[in-house]
C-alpha positions in Angstrom: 65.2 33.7 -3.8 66.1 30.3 -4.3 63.4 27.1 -3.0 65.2 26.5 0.3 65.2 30.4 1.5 60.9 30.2 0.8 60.6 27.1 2.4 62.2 28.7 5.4 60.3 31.6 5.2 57.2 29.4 4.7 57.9 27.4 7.7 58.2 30.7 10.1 55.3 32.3 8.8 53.7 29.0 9.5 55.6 28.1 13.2 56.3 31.9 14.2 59.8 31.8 16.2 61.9 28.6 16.0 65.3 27.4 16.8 67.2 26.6 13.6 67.2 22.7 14.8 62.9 23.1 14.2 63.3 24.9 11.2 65.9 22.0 10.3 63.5 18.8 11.4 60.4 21.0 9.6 61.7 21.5 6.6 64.8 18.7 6.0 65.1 16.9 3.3 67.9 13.8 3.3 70.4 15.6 1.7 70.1 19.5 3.6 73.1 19.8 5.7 72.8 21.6 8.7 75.5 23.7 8.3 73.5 24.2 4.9 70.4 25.6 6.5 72.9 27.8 8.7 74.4 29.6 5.3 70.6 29.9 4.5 69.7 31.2 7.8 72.7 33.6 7.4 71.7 35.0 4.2 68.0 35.3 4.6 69.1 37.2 7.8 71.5 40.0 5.9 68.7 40.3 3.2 66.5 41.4 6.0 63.9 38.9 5.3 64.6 37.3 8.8 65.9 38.2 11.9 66.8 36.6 15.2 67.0 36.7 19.2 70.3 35.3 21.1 69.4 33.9 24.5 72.4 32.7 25.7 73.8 30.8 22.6 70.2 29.9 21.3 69.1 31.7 18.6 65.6 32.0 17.9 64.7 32.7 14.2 61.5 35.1 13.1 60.2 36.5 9.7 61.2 40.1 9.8 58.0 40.6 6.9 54.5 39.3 6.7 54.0 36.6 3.5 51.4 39.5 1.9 53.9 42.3 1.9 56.7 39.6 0.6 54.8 38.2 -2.4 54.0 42.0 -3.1 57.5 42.6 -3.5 58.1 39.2 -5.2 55.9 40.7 -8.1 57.0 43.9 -8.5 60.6 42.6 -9.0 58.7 40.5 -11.9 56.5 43.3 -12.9 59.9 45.8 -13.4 62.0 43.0 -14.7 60.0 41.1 -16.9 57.0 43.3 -18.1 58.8 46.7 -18.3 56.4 48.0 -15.2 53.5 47.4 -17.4 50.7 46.0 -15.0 48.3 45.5 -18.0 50.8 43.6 -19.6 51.3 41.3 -16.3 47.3 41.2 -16.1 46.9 39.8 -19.2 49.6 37.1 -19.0 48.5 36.3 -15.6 45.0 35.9 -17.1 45.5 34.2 -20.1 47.5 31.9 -18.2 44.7 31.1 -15.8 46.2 32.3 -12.9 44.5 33.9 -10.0 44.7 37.6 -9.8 42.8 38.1 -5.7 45.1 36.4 -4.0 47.0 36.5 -0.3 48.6 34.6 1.6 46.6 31.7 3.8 49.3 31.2 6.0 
């Protein structure tokens, strides 16, 4: 997941259903092309993070997964890759790094 496809995410979890013009003016920055946030749109769509409803030729855009059950998967994909499965080993990085272990999402 690259900046741009959690900011999107971010902003639905945070708006619920948009138009990708909202998502666009919500989360632009001076030099996102439209038809860049499109591709995005696209992608985050065949991952199966998002989904959408055509009314007419409006699309309407919606997280297809809750930010909790995201993140979850988020760190397991770290705790496989990086830490061999090992959650003592994530613990104690996590903690000695002064992260927060109880956390969810405030969205």
């Amino acid at each position: 997941m690259n900046d741009l496809e959690i900011k999107i995410l971010i902003f639905l979890w945070q708006k619920g259903p948009s138009l990708a013009k909202d998502i666009f003016e919500g989360i632009s920055k001076t030099n996102l092309a439209y038809s860049t946030l499109s591709f995005y749109l696209r992608t985050l769509e065949h991952k199966g993070m998002i989904g959408h409803l055509k009314i007419g030729k409006i699309y309407t855009y919606h997280a297809r997964l809750e930010c909790d059950t995201f993140v979850d998967q988020q760190m397991h994909r770290i705790l496989n890759s990086l830490f061999d499965g090992n959650r003592k080993k994530l613990s104690g990085f996590l903690k000695s790094n002064g992260w927060v272990i109880d956390w969810h999402c405030k969205l």
